[in-house]
MIVEX-294355 format. One record per residue (C-alpha): residue in one letter; x, y, z. Coordinates in steps of 0.05 Angstrom, whole numbers, plus 5000, padded with zeros to 4 digits. Layout:
BEGIN
<pt residu="a" px="X" py="Y" pz="Z"/>
...
! end
This chain:
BEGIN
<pt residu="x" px="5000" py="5000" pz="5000"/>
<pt residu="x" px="5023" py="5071" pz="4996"/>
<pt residu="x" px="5019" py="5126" pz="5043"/>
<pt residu="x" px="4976" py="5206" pz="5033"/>
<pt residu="x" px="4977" py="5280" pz="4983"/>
<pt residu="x" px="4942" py="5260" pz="4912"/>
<pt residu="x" px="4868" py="5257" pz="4876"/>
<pt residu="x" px="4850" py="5204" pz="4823"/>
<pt residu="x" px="4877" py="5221" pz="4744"/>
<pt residu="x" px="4933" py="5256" pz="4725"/>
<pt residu="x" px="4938" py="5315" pz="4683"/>
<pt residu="x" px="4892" py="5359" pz="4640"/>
<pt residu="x" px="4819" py="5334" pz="4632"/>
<pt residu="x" px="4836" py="5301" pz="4694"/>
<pt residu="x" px="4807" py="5298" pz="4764"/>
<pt residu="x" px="4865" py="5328" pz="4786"/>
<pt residu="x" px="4855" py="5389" pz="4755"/>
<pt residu="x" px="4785" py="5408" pz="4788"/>
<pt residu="x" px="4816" py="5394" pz="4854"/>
<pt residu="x" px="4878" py="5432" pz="4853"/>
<pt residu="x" px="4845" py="5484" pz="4827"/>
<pt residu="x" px="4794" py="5484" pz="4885"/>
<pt residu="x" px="4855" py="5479" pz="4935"/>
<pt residu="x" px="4882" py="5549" pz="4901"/>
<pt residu="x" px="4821" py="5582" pz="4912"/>
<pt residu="x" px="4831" py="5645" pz="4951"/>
<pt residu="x" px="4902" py="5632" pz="4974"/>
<pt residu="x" px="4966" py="5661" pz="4962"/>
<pt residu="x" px="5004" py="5604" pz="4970"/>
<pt residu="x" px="4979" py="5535" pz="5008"/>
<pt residu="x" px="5028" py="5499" pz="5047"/>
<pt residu="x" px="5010" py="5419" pz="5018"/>
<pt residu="x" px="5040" py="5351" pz="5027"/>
<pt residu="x" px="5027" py="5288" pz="4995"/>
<pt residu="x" px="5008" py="5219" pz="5014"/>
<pt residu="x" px="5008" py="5156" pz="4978"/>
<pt residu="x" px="5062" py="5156" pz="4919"/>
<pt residu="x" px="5019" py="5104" pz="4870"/>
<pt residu="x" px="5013" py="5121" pz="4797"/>
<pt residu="x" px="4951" py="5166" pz="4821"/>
<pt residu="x" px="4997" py="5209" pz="4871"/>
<pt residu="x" px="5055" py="5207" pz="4828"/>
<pt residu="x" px="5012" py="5247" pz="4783"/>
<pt residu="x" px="4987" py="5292" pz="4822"/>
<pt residu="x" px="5063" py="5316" pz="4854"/>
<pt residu="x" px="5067" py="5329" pz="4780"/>
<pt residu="x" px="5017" py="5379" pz="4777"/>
<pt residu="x" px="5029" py="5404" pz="4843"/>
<pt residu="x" px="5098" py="5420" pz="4832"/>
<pt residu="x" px="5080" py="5462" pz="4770"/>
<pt residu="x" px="5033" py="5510" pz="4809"/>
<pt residu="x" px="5061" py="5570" pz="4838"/>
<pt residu="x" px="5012" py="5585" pz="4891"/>
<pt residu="x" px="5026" py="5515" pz="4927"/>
<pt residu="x" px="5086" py="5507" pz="4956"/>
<pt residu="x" px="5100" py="5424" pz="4956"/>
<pt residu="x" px="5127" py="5409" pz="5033"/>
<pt residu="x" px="5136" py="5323" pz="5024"/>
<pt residu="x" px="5114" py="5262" pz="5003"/>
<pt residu="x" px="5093" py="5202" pz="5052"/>
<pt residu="x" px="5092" py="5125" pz="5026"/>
<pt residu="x" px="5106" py="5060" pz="5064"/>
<pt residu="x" px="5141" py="5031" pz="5002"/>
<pt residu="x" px="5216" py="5013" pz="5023"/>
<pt residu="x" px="5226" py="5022" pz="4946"/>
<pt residu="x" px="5216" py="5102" pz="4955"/>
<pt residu="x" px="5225" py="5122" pz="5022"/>
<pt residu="x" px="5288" py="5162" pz="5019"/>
<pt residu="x" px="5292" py="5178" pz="4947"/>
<pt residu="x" px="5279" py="5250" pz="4925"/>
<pt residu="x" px="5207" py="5263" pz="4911"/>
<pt residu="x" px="5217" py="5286" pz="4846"/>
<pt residu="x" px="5257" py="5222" pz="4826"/>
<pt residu="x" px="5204" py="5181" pz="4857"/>
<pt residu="x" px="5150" py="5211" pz="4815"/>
<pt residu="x" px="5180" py="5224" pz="4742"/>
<pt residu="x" px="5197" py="5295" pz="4737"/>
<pt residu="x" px="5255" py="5296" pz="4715"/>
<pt residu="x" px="5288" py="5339" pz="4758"/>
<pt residu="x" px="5298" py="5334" pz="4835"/>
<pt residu="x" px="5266" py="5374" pz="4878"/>
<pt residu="x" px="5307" py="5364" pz="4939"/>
<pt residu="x" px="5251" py="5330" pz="4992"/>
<pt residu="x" px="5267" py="5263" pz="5013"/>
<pt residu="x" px="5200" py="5219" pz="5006"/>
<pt residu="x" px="5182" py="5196" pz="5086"/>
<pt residu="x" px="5163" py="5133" pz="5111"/>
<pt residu="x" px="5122" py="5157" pz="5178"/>
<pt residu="x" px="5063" py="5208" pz="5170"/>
<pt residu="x" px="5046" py="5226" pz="5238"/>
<pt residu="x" px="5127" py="5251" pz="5251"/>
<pt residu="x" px="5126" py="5282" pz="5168"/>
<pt residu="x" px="5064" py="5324" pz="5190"/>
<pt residu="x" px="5088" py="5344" pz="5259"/>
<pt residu="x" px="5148" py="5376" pz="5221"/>
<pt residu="x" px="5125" py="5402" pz="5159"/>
<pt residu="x" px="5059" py="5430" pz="5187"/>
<pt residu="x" px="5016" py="5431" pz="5122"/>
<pt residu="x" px="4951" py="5470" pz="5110"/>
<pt residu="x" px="4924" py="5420" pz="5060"/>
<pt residu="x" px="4937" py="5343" pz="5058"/>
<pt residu="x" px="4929" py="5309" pz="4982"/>
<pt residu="x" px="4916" py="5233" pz="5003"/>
<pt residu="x" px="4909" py="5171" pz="4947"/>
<pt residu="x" px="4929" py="5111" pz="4982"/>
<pt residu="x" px="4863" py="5066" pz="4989"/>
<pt residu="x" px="4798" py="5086" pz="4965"/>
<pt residu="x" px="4760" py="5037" pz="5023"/>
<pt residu="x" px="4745" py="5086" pz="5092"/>
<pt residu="x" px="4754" py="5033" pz="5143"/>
<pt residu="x" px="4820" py="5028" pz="5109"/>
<pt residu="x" px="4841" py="5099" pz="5112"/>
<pt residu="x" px="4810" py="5121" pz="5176"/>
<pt residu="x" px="4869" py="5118" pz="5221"/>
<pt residu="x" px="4922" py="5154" pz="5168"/>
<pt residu="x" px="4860" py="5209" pz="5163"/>
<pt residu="x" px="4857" py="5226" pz="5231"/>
<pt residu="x" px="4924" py="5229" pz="5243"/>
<pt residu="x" px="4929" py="5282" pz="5192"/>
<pt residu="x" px="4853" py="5322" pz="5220"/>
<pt residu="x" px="4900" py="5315" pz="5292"/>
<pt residu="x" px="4945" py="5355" pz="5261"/>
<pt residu="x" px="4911" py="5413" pz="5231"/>
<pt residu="x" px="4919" py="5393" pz="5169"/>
<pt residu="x" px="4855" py="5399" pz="5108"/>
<pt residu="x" px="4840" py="5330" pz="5080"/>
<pt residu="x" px="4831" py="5320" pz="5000"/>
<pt residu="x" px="4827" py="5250" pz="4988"/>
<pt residu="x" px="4821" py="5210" pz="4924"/>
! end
């Protein structure tokens, strides 16, 4: 399984598109993290990291495969972008303090509902995929 920033799609004509544009909305800049680095959060770092108004803080997955690696590695860019991806949410949010959280890692609630509130106990905005 994967860990939590992301929405279903990726790219233009997308989900992903609607929903970033709804977390822009009124803001300057959002402070945003990501959770679950599947093809379906992979895709949305993508877009995130090409909007100005959100400033990416991390990536969270459980994968031994990409915990470590550099975000942007991790999720095809092309380019690093200098942030380590993190194995353990509830430390990740304690330090990077996000506004918004992007989660794709399961689609099933009873799955999910302990790596939601961890990030709700945090102060952290929930859009899940």
């Amino acid at each position: 399984g994967s860990g939590a920033i992301s929405a279903a799609g990726g790219g233009r004509g997308s989900v992903v598109e609607p929903l970033l544009e709804l977390l822009e909305l009124g803001r300057e800049e959002i402070r945003g993290r990501r959770l679950g680095l599947g093809p379906i959060g992979q895709a949305c770092v993508r877009e995130l990291a090409r909007r100005p108004t959100i400033q990416l803080l991390g990536g969270v997955d459980i994968d031994p495969d990409k915990v470590g690696r550099d975000l942007g590695e991790v999720c095809g860019l092309g380019h690093p972008l200098g942030i380590p991806v993190r194995a353990d949410l509830a430390q990740a949010l304690a330090e990077w303090q996000p506004q918004v959280v992007l989660h794709t890692t399961r689609s099933f609630l009873h799955s999910i509902r302990d790596q939601l509130e961890t990030v709700v106990r945090a102060g952290a905005h929930v859009v899940s995929s």
